[in-house]
VEXDREN-2710 file (C-alpha; in Angstrom, 1 decimal):
% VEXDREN-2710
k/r/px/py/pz
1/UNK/191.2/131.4/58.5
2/UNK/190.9/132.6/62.4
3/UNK/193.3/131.5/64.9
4/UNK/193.1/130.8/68.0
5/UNK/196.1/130.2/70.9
6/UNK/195.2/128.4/74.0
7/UNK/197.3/127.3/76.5
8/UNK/196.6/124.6/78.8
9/UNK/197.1/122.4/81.7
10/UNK/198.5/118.8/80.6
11/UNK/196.5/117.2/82.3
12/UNK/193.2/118.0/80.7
13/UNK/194.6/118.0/77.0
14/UNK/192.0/115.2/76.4
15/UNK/189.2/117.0/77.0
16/UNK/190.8/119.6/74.9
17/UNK/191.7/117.8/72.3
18/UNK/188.1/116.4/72.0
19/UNK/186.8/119.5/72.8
20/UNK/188.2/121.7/69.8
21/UNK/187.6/118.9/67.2
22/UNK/183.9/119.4/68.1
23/UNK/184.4/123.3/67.9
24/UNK/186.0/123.2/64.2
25/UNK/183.0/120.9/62.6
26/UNK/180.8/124.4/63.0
27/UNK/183.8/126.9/63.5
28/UNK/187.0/127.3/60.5
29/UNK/189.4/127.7/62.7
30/UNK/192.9/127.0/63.1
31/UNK/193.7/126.3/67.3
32/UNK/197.2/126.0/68.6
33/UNK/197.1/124.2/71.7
34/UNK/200.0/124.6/74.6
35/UNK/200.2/121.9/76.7
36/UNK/202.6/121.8/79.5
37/UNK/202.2/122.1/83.5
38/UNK/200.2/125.2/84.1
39/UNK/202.6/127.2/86.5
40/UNK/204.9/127.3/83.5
41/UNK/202.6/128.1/81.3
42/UNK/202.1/130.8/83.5
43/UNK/205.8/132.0/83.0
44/UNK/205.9/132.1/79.6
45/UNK/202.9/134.2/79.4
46/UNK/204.2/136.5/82.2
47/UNK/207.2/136.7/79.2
48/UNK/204.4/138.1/77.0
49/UNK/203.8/134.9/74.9
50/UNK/200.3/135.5/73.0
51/UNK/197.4/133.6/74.3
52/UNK/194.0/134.1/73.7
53/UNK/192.7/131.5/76.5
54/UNK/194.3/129.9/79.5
55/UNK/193.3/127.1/81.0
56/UNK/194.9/126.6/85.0
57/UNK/194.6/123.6/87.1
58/UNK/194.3/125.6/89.9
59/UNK/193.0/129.3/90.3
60/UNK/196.3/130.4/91.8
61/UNK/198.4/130.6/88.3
62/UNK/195.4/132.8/86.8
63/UNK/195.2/135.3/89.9
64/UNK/198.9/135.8/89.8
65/UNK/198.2/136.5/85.6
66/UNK/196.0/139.1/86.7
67/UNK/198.5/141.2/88.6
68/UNK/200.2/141.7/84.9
69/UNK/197.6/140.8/82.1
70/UNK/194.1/141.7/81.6
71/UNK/191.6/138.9/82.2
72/UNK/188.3/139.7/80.0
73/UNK/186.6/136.6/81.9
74/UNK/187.1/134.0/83.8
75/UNK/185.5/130.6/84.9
76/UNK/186.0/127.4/86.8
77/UNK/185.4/124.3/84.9
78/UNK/185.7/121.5/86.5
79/UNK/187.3/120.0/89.5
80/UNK/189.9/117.3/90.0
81/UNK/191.4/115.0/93.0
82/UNK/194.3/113.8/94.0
83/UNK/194.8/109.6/94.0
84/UNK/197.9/107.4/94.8
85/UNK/199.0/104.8/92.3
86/UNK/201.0/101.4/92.4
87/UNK/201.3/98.7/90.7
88/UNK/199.3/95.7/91.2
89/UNK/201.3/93.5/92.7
90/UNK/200.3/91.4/96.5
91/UNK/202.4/93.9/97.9
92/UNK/199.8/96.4/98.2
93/UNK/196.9/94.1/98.8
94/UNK/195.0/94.9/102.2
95/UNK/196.8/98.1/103.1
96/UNK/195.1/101.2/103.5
97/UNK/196.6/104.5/101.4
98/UNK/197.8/106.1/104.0
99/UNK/199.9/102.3/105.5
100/UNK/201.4/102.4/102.1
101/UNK/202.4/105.8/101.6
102/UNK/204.0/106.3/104.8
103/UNK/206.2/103.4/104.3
104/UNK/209.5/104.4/103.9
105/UNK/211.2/101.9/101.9
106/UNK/209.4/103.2/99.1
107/UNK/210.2/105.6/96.9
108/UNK/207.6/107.9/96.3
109/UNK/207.2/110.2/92.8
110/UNK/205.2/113.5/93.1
111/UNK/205.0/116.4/90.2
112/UNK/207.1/119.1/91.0
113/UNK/205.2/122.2/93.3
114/UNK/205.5/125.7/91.6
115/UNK/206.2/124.5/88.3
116/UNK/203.0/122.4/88.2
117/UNK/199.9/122.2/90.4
118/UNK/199.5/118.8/90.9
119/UNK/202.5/119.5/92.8
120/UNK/201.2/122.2/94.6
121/UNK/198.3/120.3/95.9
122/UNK/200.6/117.3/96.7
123/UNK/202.5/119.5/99.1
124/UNK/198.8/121.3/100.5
125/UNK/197.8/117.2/101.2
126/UNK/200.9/116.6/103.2
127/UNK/200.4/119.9/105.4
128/UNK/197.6/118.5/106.1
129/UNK/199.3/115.2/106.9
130/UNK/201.3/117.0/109.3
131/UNK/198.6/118.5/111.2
132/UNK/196.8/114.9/111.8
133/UNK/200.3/112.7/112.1
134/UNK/202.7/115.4/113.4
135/UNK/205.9/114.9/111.8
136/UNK/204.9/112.8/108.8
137/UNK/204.3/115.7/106.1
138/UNK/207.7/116.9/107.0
139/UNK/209.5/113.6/105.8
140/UNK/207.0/113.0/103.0
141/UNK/208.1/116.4/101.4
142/UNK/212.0/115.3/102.1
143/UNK/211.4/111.5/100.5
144/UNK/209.4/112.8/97.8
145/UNK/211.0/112.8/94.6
146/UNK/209.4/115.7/91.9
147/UNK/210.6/113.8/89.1
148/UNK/208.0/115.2/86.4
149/UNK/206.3/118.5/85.6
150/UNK/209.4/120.7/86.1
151/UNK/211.5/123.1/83.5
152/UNK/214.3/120.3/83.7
153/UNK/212.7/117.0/85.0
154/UNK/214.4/113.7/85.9
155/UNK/212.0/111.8/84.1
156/UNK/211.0/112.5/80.8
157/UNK/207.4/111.7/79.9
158/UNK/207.2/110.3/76.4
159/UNK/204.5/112.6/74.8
160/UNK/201.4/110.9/75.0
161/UNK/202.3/108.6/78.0
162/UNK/200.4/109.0/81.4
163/UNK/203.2/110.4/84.0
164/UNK/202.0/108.0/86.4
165/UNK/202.1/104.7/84.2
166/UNK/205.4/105.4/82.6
167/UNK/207.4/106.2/85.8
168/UNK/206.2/102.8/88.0
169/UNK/206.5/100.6/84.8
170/UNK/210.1/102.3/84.0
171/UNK/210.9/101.4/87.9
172/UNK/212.0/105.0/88.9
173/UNK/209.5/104.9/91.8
174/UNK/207.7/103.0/93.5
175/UNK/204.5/105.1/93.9
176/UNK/203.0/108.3/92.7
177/UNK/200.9/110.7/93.6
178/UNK/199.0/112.4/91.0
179/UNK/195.5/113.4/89.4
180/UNK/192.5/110.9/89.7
181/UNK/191.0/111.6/86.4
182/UNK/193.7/109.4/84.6
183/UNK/192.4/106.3/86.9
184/UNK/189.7/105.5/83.2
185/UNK/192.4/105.6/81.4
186/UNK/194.8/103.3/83.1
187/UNK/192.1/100.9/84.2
188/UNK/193.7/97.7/81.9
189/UNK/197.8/99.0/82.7
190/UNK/198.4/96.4/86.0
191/UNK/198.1/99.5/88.3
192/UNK/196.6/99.6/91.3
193/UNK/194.8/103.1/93.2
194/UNK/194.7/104.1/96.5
195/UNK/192.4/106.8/97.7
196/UNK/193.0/109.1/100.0
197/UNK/191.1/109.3/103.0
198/UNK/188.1/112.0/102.8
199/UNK/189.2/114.4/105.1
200/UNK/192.4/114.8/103.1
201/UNK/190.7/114.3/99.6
202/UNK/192.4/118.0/98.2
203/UNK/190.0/119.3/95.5
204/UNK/191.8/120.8/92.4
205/UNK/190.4/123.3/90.6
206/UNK/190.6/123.9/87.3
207/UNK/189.7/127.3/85.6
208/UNK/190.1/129.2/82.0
209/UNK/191.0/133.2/81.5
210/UNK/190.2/134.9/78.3
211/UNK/192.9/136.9/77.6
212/UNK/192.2/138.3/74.4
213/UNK/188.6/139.4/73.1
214/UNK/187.8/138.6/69.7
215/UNK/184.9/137.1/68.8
216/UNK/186.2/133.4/68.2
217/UNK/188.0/133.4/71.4
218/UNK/184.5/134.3/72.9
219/UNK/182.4/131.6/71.0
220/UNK/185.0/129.0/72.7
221/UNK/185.2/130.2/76.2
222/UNK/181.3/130.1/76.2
223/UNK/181.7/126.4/74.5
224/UNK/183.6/125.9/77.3
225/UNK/181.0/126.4/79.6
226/UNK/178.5/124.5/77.8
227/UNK/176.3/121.2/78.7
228/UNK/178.2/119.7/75.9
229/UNK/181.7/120.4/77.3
230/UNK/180.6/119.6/80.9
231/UNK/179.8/116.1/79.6
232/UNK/182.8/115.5/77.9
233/UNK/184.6/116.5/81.2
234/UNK/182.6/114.2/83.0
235/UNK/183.5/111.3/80.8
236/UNK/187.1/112.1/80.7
237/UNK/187.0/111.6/85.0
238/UNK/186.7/115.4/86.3
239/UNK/184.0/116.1/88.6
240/UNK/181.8/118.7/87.5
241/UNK/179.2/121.0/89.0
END
């Protein structure tokens, strides 16, 4: 039987996942799927793991690949946003995102930048704090605590938790900043989301490399382009174009 070796961003392992049981009704194929934050995926590759597809949440990872490794293709799939979660309690009733994330008596949970984009486009969204409310994207990067998507987290996220869910329920923070796509999924958990206002609404892109070029490789990163896998992204909350 064929193999094939992807690795990919956490946070669109559900589209994956649904993605390659669709692929194996018409292909025998045995996938081995990766899923950790995409900046260390990055690293291990750079280490010369084997991967036949890479799958980024954000084109930066895959452009620093291609300084090393040869890219055969590459294509953006889909595209993400950034959204800030609570729980559902009065406390948050009739304040705007920006009211509640500013407030300093609470504590406020981000991915970690470098290791993992969402990170990286948390820190990009308060730069551009900073430049609207001078001062206020400096102290949101000192409160903000990167407690998942790092080589050595605080927080360990249970495998097939939702980072955001488990760290408010557990109480080690008070909000969190992460993707929007999760909001479906989390719609019945006693969380409430905040959305960021438009002009600081930071659009995540997320994009695949082939890496190796054998023929099943191919036949899945052209599936991946396909109406059928742009649906599935769409139902699973990315935006899609």
């Amino acid at each position: 039987m064929l193999n094939l070796t992807i690795f990919s961003a956490g946070s669109f392992r559900h589209v994956l996942n649904e993605l390659v049981t669709i692929f194996k009704q018409k292909n025998p194929v045995e996938v081995h799927l990766h899923l950790a934050p995409a900046g260390l995926l990055r690293q291990r590759l750079e280490a010369d793991e084997y991967c036949d597809i890479f799958i980024s949440a954000n084109l930066q990872n895959i452009n620093i690949l291609s300084a090393t490794k040869c890219i055969y293709n590459q294509q953006i799939l889909a595209f993400n946003q950034l959204i800030l979660t609570t729980l559902n309690t009065e406390h948050y009733q009739h304040r705007n995102t920006l009211d509640i994330l500013f407030d300093e008596s609470l504590r406020l949970a981000t991915s970690t930048p470098i290791a993992d984009p969402c990170g990286d486009y948390t820190w990009h969204l308060f730069e551009l704090l900073e430049q609207a409310y001078p001062v206020s994207g400096s102290l949101l990067k000192q409160r903000a605590m990167p407690l998942v998507g790092g080589e050595n987290s605080a927080v360990v996220i249970p495998k097939g938790e939702i980072a955001s869910k488990y760290v408010l329920q557990n109480n080690h923070a008070d909000m969190m900043i992460g993707y929007a796509n999760y909001m479906h999924k989390l719609a019945n958990e006693n969380l409430r989301f905040h959305h960021f206002p438009p002009e600081f609404n930071i659009k995540a892109t997320y994009s695949a490399a082939q890496l190796s070029e054998n023929v099943i490789t191919r036949l899945f990163f052209q599936f991946l382009m396909s109406d059928t896998a742009k649906r599935i992204m769409y139902q699973h909350g990315f935006l899609v174009e």
